[in-house]
C-alpha atoms as a printed R data frame, in Angstrom:
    type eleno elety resid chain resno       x       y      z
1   ATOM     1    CA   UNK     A     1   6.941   8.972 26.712
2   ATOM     2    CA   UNK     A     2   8.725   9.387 23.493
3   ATOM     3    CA   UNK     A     3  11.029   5.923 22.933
4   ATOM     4    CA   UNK     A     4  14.341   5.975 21.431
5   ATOM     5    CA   UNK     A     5  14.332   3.314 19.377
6   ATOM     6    CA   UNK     A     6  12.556   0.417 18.107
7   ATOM     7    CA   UNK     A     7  12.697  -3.361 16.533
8   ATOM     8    CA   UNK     A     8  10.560  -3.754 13.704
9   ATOM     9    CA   UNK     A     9  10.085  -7.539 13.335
10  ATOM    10    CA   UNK     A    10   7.892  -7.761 10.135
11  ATOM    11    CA   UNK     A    11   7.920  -5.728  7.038
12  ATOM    12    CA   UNK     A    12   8.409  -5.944  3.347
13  ATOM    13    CA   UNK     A    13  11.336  -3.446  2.310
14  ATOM    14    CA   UNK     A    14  13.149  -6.101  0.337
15  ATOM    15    CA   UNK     A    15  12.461  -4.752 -3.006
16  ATOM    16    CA   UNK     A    16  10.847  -6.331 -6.131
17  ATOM    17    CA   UNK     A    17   9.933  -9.837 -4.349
18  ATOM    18    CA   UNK     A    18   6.286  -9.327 -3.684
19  ATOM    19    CA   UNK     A    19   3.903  -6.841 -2.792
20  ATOM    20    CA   UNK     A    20   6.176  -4.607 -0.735
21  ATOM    21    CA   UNK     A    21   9.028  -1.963 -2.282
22  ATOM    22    CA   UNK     A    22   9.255  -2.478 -5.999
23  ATOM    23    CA   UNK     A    23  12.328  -0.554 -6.398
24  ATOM    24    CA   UNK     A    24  15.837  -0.075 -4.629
25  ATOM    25    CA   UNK     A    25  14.596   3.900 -4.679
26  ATOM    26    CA   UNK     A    26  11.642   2.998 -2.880
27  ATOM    27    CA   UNK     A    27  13.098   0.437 -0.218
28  ATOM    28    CA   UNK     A    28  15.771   2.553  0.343
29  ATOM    29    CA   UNK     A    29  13.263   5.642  1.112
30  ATOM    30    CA   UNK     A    30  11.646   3.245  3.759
31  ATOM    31    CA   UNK     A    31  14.373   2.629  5.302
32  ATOM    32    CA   UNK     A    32  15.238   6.353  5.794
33  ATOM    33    CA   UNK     A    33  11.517   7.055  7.050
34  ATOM    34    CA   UNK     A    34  11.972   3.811  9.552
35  ATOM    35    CA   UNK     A    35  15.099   5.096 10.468
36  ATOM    36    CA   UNK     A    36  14.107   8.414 11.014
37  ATOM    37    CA   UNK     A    37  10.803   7.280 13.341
38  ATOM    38    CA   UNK     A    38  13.275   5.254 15.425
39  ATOM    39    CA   UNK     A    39  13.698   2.033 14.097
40  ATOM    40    CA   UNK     A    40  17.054   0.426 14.512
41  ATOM    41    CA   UNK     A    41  16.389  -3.326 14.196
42  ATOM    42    CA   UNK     A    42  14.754  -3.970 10.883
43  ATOM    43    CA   UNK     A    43  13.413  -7.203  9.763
44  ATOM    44    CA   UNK     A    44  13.224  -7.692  6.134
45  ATOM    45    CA   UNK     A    45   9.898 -10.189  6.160
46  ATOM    46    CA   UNK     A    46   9.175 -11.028  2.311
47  ATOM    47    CA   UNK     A    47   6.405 -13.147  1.431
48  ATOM    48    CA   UNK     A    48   6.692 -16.949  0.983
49  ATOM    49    CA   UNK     A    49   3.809 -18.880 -0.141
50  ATOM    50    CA   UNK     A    50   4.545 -21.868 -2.337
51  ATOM    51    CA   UNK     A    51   0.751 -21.932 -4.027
52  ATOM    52    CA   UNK     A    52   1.845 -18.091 -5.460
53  ATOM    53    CA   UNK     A    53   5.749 -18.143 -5.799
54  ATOM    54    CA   UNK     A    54   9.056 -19.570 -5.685
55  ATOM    55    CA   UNK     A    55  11.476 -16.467 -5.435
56  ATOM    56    CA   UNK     A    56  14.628 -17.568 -5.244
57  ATOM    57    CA   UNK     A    57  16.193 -16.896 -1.919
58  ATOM    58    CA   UNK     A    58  19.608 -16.518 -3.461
59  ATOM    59    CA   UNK     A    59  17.893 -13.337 -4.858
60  ATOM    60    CA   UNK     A    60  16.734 -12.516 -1.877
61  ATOM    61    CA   UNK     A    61  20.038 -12.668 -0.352
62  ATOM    62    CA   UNK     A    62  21.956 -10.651 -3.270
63  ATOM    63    CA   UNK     A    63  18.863  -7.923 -2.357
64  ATOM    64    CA   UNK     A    64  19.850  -8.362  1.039
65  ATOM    65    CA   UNK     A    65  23.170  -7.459  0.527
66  ATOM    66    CA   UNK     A    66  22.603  -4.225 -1.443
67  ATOM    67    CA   UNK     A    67  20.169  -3.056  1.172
68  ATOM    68    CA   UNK     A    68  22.693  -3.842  4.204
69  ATOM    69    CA   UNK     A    69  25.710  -2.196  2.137
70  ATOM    70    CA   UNK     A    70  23.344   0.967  2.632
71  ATOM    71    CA   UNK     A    71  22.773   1.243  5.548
72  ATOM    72    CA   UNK     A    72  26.357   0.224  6.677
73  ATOM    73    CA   UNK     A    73  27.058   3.447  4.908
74  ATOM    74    CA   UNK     A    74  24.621   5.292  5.580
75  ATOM    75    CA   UNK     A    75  22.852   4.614  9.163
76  ATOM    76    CA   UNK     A    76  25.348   2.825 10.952
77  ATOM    77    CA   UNK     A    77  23.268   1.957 13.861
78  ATOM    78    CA   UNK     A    78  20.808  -0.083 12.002
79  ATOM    79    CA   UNK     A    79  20.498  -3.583 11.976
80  ATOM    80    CA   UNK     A    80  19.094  -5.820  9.485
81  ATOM    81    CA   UNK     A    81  17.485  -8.986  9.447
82  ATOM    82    CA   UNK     A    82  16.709 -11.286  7.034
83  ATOM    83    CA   UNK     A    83  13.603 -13.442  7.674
84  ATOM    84    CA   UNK     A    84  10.530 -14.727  5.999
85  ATOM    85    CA   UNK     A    85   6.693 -14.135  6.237
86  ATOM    86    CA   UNK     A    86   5.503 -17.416  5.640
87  ATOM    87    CA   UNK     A    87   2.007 -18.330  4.784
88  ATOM    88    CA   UNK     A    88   1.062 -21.306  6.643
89  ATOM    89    CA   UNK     A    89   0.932 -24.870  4.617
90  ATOM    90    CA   UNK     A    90   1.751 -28.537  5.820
91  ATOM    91    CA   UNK     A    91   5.218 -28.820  4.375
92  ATOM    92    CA   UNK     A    92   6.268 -25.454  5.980
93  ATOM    93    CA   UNK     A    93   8.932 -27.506  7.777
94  ATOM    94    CA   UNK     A    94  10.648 -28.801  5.007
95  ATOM    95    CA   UNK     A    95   9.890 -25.532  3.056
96  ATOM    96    CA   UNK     A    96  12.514 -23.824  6.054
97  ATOM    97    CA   UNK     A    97  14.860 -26.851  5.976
98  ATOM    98    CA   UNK     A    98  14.945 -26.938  2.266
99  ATOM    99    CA   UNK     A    99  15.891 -23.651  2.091
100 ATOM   100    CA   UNK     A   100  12.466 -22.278  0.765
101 ATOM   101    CA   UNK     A   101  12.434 -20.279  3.299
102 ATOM   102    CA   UNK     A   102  13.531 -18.270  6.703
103 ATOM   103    CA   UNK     A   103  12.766 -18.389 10.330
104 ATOM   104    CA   UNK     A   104  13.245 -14.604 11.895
105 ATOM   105    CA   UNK     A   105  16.948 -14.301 12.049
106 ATOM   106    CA   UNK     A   106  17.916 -17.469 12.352
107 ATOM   107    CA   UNK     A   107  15.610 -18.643 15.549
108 ATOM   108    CA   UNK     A   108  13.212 -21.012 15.988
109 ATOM   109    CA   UNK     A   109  10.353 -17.866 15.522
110 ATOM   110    CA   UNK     A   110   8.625 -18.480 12.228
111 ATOM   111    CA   UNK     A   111   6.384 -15.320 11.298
112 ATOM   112    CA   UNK     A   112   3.140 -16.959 10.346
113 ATOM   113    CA   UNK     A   113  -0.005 -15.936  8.059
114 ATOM   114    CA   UNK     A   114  -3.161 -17.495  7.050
115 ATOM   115    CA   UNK     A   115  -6.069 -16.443  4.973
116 ATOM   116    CA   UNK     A   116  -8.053 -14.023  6.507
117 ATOM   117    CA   UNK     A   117 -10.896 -16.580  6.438
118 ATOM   118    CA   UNK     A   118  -9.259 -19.548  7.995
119 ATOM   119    CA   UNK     A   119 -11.662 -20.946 11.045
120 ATOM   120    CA   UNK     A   120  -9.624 -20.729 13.990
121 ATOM   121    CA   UNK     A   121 -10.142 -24.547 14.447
122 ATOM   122    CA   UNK     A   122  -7.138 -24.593 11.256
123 ATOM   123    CA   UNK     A   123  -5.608 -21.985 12.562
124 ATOM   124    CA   UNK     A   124  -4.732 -23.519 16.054
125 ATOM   125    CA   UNK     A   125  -4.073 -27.036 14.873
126 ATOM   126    CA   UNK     A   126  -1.308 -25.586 12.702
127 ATOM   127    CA   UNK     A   127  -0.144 -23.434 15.904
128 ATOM   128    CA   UNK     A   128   0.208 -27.228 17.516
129 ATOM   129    CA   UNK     A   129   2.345 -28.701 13.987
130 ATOM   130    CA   UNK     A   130   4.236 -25.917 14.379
131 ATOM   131    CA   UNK     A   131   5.403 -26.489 18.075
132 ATOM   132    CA   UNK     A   132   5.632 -30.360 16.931
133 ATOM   133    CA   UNK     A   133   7.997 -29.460 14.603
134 ATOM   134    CA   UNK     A   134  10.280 -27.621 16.818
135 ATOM   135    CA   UNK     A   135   9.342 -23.757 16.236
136 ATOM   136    CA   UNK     A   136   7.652 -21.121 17.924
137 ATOM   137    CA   UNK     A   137   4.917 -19.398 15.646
138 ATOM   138    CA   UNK     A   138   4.696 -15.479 15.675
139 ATOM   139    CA   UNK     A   139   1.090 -15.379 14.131
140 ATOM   140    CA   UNK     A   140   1.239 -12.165 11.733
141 ATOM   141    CA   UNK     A   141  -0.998  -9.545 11.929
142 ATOM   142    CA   UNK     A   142  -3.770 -11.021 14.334
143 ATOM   143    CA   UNK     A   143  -6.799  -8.338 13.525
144 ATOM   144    CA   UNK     A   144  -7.005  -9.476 10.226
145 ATOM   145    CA   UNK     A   145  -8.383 -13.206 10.755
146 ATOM   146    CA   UNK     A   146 -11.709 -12.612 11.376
147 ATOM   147    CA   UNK     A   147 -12.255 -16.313 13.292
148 ATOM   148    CA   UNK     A   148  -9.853 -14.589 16.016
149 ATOM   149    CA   UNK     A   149 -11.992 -10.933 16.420
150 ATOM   150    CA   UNK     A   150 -13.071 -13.616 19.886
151 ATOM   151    CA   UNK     A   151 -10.858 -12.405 22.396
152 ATOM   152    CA   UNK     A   152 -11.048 -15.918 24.314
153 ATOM   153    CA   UNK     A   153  -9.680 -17.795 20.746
154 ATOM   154    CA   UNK     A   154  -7.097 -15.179 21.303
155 ATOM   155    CA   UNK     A   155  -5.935 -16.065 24.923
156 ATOM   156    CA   UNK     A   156  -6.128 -19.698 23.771
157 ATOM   157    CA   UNK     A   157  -3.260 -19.410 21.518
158 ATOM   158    CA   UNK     A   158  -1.240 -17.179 24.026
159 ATOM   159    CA   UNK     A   159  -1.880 -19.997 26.429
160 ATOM   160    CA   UNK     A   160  -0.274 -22.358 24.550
161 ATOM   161    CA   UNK     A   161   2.747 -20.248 23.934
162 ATOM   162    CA   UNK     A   162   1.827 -18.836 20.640
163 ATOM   163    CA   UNK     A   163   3.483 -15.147 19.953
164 ATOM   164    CA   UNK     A   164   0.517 -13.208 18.784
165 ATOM   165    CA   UNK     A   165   1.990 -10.073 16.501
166 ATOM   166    CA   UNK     A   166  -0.473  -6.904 15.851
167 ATOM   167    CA   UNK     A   167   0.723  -4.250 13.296
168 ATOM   168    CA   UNK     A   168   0.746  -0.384 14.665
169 ATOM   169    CA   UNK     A   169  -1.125   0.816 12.020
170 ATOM   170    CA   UNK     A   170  -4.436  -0.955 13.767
171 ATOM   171    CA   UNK     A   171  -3.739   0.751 17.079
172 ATOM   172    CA   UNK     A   172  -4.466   4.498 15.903
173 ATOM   173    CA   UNK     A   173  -6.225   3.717 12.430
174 ATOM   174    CA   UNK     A   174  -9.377   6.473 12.480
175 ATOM   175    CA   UNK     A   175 -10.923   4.306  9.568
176 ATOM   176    CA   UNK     A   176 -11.437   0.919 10.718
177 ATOM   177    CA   UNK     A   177 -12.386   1.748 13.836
178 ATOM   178    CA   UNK     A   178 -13.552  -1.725 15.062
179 ATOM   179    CA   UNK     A   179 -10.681  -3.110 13.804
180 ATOM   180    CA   UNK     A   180  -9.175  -0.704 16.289
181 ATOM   181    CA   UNK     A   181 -11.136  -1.418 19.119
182 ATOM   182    CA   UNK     A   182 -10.654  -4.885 18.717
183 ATOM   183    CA   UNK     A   183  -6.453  -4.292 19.081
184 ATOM   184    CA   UNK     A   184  -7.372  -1.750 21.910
185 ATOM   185    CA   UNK     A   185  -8.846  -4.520 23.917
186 ATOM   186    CA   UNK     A   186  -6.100  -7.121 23.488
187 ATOM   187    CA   UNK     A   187  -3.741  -4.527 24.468
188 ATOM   188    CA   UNK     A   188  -5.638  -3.799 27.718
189 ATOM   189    CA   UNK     A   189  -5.477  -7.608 28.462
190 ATOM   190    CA   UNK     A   190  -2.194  -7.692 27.374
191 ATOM   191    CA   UNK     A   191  -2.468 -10.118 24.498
192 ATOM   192    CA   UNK     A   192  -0.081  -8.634 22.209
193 ATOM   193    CA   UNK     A   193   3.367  -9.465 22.541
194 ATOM   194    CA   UNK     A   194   4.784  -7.834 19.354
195 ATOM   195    CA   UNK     A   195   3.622  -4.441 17.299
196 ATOM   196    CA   UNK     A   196   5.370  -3.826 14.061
197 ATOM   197    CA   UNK     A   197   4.767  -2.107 11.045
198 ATOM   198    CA   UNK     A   198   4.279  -4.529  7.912
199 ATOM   199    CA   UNK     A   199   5.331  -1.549  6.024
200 ATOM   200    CA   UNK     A   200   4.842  -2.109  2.410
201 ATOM   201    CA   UNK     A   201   5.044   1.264  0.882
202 ATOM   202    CA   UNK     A   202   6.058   5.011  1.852
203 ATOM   203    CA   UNK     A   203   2.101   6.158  1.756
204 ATOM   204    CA   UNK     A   204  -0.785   3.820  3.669
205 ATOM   205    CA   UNK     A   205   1.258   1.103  4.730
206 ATOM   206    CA   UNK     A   206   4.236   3.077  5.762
207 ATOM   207    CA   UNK     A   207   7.056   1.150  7.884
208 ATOM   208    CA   UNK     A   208   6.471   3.394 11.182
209 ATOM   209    CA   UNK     A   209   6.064   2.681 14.907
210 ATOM   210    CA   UNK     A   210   6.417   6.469 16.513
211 ATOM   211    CA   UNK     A   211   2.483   6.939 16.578
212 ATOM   212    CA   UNK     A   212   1.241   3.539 18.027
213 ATOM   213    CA   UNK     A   213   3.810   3.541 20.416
214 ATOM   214    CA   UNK     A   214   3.301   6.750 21.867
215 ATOM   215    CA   UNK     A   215  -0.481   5.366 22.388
216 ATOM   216    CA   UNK     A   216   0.846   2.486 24.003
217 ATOM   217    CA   UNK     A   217   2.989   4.055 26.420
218 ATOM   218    CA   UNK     A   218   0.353   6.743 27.172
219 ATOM   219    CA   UNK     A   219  -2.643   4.937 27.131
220 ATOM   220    CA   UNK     A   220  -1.119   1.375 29.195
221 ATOM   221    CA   UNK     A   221   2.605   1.613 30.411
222 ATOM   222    CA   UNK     A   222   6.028   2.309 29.454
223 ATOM   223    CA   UNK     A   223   7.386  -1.264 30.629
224 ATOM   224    CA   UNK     A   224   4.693  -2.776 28.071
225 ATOM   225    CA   UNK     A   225   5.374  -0.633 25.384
226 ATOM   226    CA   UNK     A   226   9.260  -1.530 25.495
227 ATOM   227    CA   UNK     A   227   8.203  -4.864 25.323
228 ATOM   228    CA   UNK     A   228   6.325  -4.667 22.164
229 ATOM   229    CA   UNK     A   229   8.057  -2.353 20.405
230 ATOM   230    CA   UNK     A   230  11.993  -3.244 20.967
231 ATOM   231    CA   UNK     A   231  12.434  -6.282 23.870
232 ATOM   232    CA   UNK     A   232  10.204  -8.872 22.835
233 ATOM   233    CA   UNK     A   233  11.056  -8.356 19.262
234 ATOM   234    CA   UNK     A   234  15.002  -8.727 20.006
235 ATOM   235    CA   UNK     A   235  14.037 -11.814 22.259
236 ATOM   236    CA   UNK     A   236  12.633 -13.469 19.330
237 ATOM   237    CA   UNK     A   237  16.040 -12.590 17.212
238 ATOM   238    CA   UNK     A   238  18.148 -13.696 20.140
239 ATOM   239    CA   UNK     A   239  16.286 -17.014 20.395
240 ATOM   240    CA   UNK     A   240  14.966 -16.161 23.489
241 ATOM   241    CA   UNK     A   241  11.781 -17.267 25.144
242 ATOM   242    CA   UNK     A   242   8.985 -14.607 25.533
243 ATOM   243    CA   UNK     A   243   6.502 -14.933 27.790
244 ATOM   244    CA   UNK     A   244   2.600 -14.778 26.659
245 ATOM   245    CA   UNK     A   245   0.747 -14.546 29.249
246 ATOM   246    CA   UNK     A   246   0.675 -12.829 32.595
247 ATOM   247    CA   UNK     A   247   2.930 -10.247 30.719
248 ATOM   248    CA   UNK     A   248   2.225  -7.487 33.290
């Protein structure tokens, strides 16, 4: 089954802010490959980690503004979002409230990251602040926190309402292949609620869904592939609940 479009909730095509597009060329070529795989909601998901940077948001917002002046022109049908990848620290709160910061377009969902080392003791206390402070984490990329390759840590933070976000290069990568059959078997218990792209760049870490979703939809169902790859995403930008478990 070949879906018709799709809602990209994290990637880094905001240019020259961190390790994503360095250019307006660039971010604007991403766009048109995203665009042309599909994707017409686009969440612009830039880095924000106060231990590494302060980028001012105001120029995040004048980049913003260049990019959606583009595709107004140019792709019509696409929506863009302006949110925040934010790497998990005590004062994320204030960090959001301060203006440091953004939740994903304007919700209480806060796309959330954490070493790739961080015991999943740390990682699931924060999960708990976060609720305590009134937001629903999306926890970024979940294959790379090695505490988490348990599947049972997994449905733990699923349980508690946590939205756990895989990115679709992990479903059909040929060269980490456990890293692939580790995403293979949360799919199959349905433990993924979101799959988006992190696209960073037009080469390995390309901002495309078409591949992992046709795996998805071929390899599970259609009604769970819509789910991760457009409706739970646009729940999450409507401020809508999502539900993570029992997802059927």
């Amino acid at each position: 089954m070949e879906m018709n479009r799709f809602a990209d909730l994290h990637s880094h095509v905001l240019y020259g802010v961190d390790d994503g597009a360095k250019t307006p060329k660039e971010a604007l070529k991403m766009m048109k490959m995203a665009y042309a795989n599909n994707t017409r909601v686009l969440c612009l998901t830039p880095h924000y980690n106060p231990r590494m940077t302060e980028e001012s948001l105001e120029n995040s917002l004048l980049i913003y503004k260049v990019l959606m002046k583009y595709a107004e022109e140019k792709m019509p049908d696409m929506t863009l979002i302006l949110g925040s990848e934010i790497f998990y620290h005590n004062d994320f709160a204030k960090s959001i409230q301060q203006g440091k910061c953004y939740t994903l377009g304007e919700s209480r969902y806060v796309l959330v990251e954490f070493s790739p080392l961080e015991s999943h003791f740390v990682i699931q206390k924060a999960m708990n602040k976060i609720f305590a402070e009134g937001y629903i984490p999306v926890l970024a990329h979940v294959e790379k926190y090695k505490s988490l390759r348990e599947i049972k840590r997994v449905e733990d933070l699923a349980a508690m309402g946590v939205v756990i976000q895989a990115n679709a290069s992990s479903v059909v990568d040929e060269i980490a292949a456990d890293t692939k059959k580790y995403i293979r078997a949360l799919l199959k218990k349905k433990l993924i609620h979101i799959i988006s792209s992190d696209g960073h760049n037009l080469l390995d870490r390309a901002p495309l869904l078409g591949e992992a979703a046709d795996y998805v939809s071929d390899h599970f169902d259609e009604d769970y592939a819509q789910k991760l790859f457009y409706q739970n995403p646009i729940r999450v930008l409507m401020d809508k609940k999502i539900k993570t478990v029992g997802i059927g």
